[in-house]
DRENVO-390407 format. One record per atom (N, C-alpha, C): residue in one letter; atom name; x, y, z. Coordinates in Angstrom, 2 decimals, m for minus. Layout:
N
REC  kedren  lolo     east    north       up
REC       a    CA        X        Y        Z
...
***
This chain:
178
REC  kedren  lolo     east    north       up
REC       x     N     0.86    m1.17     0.00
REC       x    CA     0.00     0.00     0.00
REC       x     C     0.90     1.23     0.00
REC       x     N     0.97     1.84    m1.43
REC       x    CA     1.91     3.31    m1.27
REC       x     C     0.70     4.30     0.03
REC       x     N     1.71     5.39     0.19
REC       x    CA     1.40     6.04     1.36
REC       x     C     0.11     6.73     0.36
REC       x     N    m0.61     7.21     1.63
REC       x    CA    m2.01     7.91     0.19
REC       x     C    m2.19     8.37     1.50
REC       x     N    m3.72     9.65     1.36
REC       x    CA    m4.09    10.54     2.46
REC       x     C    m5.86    10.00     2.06
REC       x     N    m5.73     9.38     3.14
REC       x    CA    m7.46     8.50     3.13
REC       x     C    m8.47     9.41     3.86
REC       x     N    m9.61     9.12     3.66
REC       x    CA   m10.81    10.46     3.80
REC       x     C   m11.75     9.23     4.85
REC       x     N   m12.30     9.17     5.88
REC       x    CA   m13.55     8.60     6.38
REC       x     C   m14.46     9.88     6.23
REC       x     N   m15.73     9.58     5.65
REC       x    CA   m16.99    11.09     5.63
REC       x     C   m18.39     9.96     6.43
REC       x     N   m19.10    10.58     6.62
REC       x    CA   m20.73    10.49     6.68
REC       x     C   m21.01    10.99     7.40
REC       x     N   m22.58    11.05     7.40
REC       x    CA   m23.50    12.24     8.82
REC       x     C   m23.17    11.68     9.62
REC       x     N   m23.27    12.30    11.23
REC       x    CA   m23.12    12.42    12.51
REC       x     C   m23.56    10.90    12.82
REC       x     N   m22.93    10.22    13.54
REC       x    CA   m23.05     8.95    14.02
REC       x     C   m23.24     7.78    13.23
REC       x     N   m22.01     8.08    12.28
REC       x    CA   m22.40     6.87    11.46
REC       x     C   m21.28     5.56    11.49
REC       x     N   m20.58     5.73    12.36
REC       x    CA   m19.48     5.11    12.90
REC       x     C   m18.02     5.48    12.72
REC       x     N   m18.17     6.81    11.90
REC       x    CA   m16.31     7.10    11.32
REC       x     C   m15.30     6.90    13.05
REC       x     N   m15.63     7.82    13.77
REC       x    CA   m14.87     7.76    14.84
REC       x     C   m14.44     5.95    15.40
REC       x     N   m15.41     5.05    15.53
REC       x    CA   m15.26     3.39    15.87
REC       x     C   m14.41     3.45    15.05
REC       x     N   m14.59     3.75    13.75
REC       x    CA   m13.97     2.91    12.38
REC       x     C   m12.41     3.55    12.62
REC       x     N   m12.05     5.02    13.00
REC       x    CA   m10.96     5.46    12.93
REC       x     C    m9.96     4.96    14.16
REC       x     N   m10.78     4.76    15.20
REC       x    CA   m10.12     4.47    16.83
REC       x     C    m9.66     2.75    16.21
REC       x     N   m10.27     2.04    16.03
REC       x    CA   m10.25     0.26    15.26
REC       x     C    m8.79     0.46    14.34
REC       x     N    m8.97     1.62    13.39
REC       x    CA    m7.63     1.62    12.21
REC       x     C    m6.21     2.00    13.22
REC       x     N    m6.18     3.23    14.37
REC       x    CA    m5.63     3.36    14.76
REC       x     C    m4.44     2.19    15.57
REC       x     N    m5.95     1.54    16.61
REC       x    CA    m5.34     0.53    17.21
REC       x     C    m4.83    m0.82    16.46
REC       x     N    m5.32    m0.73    14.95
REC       x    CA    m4.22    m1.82    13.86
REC       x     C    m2.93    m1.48    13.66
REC       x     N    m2.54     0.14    14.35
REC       x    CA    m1.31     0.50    13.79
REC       x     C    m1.39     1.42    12.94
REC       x     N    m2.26     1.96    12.44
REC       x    CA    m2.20     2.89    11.08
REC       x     C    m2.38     4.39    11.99
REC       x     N    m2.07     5.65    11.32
REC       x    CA    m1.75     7.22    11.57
REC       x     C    m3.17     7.17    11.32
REC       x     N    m3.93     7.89    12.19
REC       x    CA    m5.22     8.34    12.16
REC       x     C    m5.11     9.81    12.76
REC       x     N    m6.25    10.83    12.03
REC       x    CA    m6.50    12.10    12.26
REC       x     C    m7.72    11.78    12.85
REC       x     N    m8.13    12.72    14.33
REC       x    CA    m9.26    12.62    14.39
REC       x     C   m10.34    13.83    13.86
REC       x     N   m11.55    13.48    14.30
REC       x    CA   m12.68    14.40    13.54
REC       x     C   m12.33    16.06    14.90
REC       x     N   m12.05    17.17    13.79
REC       x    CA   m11.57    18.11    14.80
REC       x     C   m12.93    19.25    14.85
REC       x     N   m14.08    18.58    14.69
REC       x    CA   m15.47    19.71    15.39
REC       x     C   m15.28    19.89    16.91
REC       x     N   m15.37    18.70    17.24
REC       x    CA   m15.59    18.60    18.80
REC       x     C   m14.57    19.53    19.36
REC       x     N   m13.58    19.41    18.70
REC       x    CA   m12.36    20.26    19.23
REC       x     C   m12.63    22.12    19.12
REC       x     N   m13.56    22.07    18.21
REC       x    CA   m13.94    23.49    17.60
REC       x     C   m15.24    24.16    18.91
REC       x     N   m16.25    23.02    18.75
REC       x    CA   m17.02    23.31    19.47
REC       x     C   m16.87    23.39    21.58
REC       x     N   m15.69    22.51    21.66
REC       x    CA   m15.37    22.36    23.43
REC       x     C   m14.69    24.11    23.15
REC       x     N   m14.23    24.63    22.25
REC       x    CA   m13.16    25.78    22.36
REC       x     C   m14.13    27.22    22.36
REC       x     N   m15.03    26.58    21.67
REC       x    CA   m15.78    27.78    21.82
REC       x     C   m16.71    27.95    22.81
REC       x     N   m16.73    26.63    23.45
REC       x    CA   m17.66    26.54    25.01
REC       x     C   m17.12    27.42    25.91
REC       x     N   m15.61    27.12    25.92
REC       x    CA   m14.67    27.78    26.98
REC       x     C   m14.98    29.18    26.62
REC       x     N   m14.90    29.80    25.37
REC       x    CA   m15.36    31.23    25.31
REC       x     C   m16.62    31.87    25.20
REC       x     N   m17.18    30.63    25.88
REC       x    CA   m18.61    31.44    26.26
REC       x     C   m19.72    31.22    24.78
REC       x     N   m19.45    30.82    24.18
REC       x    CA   m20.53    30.55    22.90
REC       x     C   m21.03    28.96    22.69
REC       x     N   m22.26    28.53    23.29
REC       x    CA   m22.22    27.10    23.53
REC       x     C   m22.62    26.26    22.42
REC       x     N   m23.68    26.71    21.19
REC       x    CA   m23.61    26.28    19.92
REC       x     C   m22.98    27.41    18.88
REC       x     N   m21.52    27.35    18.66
REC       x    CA   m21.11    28.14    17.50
REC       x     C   m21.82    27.96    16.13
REC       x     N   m21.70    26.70    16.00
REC       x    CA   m22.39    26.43    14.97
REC       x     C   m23.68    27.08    14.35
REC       x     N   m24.43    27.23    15.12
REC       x    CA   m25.77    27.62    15.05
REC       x     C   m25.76    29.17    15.38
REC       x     N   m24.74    29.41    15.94
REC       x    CA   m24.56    31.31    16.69
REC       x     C   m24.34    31.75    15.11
REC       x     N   m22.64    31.34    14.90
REC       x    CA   m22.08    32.00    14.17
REC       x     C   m21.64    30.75    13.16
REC       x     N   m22.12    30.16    12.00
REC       x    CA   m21.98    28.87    11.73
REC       x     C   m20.96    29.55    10.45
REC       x     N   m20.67    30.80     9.79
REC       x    CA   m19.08    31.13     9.31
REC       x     C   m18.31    31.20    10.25
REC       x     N   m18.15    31.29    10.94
REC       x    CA   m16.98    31.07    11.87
REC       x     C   m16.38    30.22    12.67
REC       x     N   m17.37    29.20    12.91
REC       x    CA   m16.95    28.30    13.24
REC       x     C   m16.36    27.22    11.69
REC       x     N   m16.88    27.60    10.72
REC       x    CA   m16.85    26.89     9.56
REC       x     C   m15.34    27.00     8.96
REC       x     N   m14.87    28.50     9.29
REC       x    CA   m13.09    28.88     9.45
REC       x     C   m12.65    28.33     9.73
REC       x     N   m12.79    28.18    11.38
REC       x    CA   m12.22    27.55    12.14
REC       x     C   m11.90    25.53    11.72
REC       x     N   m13.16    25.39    11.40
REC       x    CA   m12.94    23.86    11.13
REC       x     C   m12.34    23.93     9.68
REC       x     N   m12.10    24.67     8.61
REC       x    CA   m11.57    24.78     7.59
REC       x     C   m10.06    25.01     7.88
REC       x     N    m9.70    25.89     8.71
REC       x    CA    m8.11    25.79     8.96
REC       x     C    m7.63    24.76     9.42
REC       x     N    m8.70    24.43    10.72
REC       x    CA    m8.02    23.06    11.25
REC       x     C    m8.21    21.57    10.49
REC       x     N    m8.83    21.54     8.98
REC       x    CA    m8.55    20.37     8.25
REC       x     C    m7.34    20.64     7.33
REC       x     N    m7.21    22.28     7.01
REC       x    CA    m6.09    22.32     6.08
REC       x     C    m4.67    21.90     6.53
REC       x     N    m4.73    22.12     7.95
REC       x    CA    m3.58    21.47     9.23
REC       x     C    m3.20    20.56     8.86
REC       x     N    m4.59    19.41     8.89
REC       x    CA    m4.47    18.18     9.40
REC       x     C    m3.92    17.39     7.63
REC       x     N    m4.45    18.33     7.12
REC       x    CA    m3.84    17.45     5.62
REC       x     C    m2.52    18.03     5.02
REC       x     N    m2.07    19.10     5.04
REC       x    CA    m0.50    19.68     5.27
REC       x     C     0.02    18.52     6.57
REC       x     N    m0.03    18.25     7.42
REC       x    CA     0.39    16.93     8.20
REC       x     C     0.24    16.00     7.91
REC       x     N    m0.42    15.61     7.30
REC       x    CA    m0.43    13.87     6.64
REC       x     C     0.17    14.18     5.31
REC       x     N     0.94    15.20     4.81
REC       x    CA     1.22    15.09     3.19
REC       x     C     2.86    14.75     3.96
REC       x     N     3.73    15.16     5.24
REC       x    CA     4.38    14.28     5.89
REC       x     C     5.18    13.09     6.63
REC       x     N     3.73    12.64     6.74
REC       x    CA     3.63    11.56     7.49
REC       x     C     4.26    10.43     5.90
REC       x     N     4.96     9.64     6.59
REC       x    CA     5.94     8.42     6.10
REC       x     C     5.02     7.19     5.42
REC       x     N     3.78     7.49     5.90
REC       x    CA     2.98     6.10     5.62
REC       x     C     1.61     6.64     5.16
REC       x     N     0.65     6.07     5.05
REC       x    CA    m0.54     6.32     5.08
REC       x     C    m1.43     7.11     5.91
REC       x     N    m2.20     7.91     6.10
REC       x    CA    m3.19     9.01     7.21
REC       x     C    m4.60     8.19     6.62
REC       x     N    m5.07     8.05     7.57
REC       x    CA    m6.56     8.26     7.71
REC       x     C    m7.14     9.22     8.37
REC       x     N    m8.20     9.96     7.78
REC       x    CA    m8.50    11.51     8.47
REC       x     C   m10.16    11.09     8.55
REC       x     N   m10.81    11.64     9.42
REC       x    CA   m12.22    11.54     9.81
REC       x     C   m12.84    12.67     9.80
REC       x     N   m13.26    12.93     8.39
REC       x    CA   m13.47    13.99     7.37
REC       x     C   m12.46    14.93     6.79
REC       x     N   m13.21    16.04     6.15
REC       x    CA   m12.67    16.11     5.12
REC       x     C   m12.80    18.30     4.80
REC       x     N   m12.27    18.27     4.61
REC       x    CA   m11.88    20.16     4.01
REC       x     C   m13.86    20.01     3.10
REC       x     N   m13.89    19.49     2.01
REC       x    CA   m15.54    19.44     1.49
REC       x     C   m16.15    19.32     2.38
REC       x     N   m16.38    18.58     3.47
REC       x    CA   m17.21    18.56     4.53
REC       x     C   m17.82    19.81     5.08
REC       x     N   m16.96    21.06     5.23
REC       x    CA   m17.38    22.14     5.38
REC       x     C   m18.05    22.86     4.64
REC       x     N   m18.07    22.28     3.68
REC       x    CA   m18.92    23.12     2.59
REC       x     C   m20.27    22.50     2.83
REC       x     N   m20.54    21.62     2.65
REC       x    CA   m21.61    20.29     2.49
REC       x     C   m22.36    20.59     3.78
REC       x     N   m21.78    21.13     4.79
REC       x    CA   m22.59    21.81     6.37
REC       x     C   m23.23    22.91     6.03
REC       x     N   m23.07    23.75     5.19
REC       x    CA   m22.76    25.14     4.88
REC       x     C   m24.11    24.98     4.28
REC       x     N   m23.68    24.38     3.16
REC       x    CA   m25.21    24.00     2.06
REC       x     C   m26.14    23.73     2.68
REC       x     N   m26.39    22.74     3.91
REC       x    CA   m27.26    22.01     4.71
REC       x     C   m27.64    23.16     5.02
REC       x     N   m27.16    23.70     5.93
REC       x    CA   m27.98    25.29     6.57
REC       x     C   m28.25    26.43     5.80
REC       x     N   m28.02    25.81     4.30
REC       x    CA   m28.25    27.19     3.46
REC       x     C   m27.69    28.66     3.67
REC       x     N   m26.76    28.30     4.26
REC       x    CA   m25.64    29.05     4.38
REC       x     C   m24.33    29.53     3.25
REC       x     N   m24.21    30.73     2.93
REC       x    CA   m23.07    31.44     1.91
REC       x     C   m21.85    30.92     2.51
REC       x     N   m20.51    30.76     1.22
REC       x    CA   m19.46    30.75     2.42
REC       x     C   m18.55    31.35     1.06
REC       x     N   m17.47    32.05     1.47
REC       x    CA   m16.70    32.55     0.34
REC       x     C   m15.66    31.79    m0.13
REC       x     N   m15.22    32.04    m1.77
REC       x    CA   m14.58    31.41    m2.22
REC       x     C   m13.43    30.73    m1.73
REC       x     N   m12.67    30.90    m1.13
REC       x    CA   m11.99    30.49    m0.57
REC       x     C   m12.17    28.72     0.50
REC       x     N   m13.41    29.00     0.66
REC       x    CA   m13.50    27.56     1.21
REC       x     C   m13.35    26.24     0.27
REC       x     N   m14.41    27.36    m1.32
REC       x    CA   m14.36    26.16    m2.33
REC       x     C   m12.90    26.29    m3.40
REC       x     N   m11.99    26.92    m2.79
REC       x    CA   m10.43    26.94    m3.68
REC       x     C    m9.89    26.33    m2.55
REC       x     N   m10.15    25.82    m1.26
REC       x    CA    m9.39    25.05    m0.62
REC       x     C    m9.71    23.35    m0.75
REC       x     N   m10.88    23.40    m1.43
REC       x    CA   m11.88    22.16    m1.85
REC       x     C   m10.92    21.52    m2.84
REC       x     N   m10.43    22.65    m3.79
REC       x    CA   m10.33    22.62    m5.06
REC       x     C    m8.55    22.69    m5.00
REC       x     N    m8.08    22.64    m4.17
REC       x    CA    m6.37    22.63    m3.83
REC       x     C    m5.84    21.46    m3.26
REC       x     N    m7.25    21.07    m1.84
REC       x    CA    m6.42    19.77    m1.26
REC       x     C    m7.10    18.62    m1.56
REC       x     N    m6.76    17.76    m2.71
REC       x    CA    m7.28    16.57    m2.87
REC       x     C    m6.79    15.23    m2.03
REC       x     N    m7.94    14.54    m1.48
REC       x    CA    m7.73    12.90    m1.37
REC       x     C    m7.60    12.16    m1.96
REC       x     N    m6.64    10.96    m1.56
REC       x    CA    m6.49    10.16    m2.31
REC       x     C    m7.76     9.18    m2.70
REC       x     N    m8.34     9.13    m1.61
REC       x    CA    m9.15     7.84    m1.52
REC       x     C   m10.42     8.49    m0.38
REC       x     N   m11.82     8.28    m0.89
REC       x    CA   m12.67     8.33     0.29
REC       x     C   m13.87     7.88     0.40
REC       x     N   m13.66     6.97     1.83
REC       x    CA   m15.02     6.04     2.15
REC       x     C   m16.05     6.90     2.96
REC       x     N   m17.35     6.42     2.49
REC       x    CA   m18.62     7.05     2.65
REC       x     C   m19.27     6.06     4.00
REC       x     N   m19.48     6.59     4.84
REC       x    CA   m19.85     5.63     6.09
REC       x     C   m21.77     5.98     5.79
REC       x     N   m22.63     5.25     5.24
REC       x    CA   m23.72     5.94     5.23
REC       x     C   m24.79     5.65     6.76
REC       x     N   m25.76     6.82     6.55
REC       x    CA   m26.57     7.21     7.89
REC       x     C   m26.66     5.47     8.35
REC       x     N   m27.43     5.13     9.78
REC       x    CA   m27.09     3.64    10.41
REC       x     C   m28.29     4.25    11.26
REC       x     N   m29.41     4.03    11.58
REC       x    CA   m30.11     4.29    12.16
REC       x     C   m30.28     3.44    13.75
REC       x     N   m29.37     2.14    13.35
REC       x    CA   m29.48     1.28    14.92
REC       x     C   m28.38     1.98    15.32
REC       x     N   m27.16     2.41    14.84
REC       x    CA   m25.91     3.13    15.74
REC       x     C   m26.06     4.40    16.11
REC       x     N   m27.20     4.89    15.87
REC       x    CA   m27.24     6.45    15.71
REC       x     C   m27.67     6.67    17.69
REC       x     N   m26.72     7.90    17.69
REC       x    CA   m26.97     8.76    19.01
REC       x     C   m26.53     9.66    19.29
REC       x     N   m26.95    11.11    20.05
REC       x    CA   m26.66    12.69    20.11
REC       x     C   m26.24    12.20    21.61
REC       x     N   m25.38    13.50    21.12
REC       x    CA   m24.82    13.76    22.40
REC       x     C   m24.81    15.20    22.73
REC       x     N   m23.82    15.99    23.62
REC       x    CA   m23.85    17.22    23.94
REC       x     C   m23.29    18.38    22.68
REC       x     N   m22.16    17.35    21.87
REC       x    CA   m22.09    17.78    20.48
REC       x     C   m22.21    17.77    19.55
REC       x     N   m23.53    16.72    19.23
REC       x    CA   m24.14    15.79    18.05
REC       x     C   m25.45    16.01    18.42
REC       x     N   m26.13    17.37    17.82
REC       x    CA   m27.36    17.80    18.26
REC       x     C   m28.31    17.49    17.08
REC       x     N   m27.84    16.96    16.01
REC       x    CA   m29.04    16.73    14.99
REC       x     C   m29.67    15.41    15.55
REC       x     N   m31.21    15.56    14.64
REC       x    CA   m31.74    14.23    14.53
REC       x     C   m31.17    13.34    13.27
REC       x     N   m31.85    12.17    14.06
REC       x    CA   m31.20    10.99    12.71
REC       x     C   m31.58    11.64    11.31
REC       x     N   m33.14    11.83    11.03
REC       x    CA   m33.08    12.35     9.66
REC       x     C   m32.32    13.68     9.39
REC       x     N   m32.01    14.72    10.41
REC       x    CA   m31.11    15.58     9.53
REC       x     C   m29.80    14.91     9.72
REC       x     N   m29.39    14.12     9.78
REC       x    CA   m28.39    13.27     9.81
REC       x     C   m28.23    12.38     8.01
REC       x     N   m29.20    12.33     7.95
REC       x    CA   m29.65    11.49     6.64
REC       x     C   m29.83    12.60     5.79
REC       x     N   m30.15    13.52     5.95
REC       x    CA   m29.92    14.78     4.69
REC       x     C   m28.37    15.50     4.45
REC       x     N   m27.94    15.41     5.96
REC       x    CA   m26.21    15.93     5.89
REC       x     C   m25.92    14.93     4.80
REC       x     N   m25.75    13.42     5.24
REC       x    CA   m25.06    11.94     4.34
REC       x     C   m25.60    13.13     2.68
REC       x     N   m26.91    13.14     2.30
REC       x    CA   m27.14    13.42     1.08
REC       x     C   m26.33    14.92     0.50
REC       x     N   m25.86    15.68     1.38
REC       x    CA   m24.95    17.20     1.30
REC       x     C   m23.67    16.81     0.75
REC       x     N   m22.77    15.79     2.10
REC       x    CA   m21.65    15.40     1.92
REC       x     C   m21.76    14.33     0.23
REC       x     N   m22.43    13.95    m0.07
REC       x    CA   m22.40    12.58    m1.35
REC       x     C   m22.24    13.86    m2.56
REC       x     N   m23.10    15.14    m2.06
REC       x    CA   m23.30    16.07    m3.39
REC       x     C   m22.16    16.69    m3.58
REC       x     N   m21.33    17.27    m2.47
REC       x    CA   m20.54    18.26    m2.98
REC       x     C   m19.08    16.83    m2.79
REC       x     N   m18.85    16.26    m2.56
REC       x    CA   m17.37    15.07    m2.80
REC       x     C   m17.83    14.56    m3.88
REC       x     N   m19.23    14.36    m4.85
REC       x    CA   m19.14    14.11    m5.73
REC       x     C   m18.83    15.59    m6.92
REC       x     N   m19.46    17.00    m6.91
REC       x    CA   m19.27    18.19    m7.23
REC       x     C   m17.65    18.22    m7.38
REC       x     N   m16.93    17.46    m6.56
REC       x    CA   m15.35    17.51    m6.18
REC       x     C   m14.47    16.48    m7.23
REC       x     N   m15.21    15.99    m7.87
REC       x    CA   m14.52    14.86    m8.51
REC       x     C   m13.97    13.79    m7.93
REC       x     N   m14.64    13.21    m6.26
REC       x    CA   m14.63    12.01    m5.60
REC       x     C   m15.12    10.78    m6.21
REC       x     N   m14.46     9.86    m6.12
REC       x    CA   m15.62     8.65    m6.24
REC       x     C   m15.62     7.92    m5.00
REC       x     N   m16.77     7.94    m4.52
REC       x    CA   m17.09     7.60    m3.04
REC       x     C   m17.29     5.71    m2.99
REC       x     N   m16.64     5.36    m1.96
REC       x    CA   m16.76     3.79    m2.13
REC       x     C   m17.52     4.00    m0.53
REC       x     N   m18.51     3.31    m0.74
REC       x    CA   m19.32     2.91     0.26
REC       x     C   m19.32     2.27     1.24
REC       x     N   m19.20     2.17     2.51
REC       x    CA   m18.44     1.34     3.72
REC       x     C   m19.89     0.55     3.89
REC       x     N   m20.10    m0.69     3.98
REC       x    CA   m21.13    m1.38     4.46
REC       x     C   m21.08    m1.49     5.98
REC       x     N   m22.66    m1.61     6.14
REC       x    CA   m22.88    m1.51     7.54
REC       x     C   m22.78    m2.85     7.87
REC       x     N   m21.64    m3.00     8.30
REC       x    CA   m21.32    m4.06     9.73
REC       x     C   m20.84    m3.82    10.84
REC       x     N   m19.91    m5.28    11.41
REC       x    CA   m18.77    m4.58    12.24
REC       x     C   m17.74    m4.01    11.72
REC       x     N   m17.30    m3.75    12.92
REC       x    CA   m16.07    m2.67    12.89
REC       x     C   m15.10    m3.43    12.13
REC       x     N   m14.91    m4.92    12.99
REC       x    CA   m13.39    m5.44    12.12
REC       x     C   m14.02    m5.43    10.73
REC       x     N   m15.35    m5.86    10.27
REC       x    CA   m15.65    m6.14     8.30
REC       x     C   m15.19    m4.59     8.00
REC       x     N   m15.99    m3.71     8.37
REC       x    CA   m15.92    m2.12     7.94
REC       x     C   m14.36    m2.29     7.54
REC       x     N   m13.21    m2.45     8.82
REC       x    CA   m11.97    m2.26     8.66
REC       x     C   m11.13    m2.88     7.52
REC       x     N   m11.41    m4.21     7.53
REC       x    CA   m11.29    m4.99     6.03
REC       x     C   m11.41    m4.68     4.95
REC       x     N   m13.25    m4.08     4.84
REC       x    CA   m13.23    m3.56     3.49
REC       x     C   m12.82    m2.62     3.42
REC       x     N   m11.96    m1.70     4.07
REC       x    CA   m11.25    m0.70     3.70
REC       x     C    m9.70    m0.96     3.22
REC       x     N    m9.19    m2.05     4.20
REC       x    CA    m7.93    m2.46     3.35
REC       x     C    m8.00    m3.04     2.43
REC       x     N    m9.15    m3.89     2.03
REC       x    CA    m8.83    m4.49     1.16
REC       x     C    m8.87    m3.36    m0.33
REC       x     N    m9.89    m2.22    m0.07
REC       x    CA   m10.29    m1.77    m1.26
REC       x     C    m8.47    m0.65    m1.21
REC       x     N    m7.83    m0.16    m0.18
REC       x    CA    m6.21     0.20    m0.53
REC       x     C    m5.97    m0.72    m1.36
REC       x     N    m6.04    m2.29    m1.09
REC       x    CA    m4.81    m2.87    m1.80
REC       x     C    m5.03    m3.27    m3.31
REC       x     N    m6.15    m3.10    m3.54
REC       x    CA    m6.83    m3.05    m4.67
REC       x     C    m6.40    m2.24    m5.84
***
């Protein structure tokens, strides 16, 4: 498997995080999903849904911190798996019918993946938490945002079937070695 910069995407609770913590503990460089990181930061400053306050700015914020995370895996010696994706921000954006300036979609259009699996909506795994405030169906309309604009991107999305974690993990190596 040459080194490549791998993409996990789908709506909110669809297992990317299991699937990424599982790749990790095989040994492989995993990025994690950096909202939570966006949203605990803006708790501390007093704004408890950014998203929903100020959803460009937090949309920056998660746009710098994927451009990070993929300038760091272009690095890394081996393979990255990242748990989403720079398009992802756009595909939120759209969902809320929200403007965002060019620049988000020339960063779309600068940092390509090599490879990216589509975890789709799972309605028995699905659950909110303090930072996973959608319902399952807007969960199931995000999945339909993210499919539009990674396809808009010139992705071809390979589909992760809903199983376990170790099959999920399989069919992901197997489709690298492919």
């Amino acid at each position: 498997m040459n080194k490549k910069i791998i993409l996990l995407i789908g709506g909110p609770s669809s297992g990317k995080t299991t699937l990424i913590n599982h790749l990790e503990a095989e040994g492989h460089i995993c990025y994690p999903e950096i909202s939570r990181e966006v949203i605990l930061k803006a708790r501390e400053e007093g704004v408890d849904y950014l998203f929903l306050e100020n959803p460009i700015l937090f949309s920056e914020r998660l746009l710098e911190g994927r451009i990070k995370q993929f300038e760091k895996a272009t690095t890394e010696e081996k393979t990255v798996f990242i748990d989403r994706g720079i398009p992802d921000v756009l595909a939120y954006m759209d969902f809320i019918g929200d403007s965002y300036p060019q620049e988000f979609t020339a960063a779309c259009e600068t940092y390509k993946y090599d490879k990216v699996f589509l975890l789709p909506p799972w309605e028995d795994i699905y659950i909110s938490d303090t930072e996973r405030y959608e319902s399952y169906e807007e969960a199931t309309k995000i999945h339909d945002y993210l499919v539009a604009t990674y396809t808009k991107f010139g992705y071809d999305l390979h589909e992760v079937p809903k199983t376990s974690v170790a099959a999920r993990f399989q069919f992901i190596i197997n489709h690298l070695k492919a």
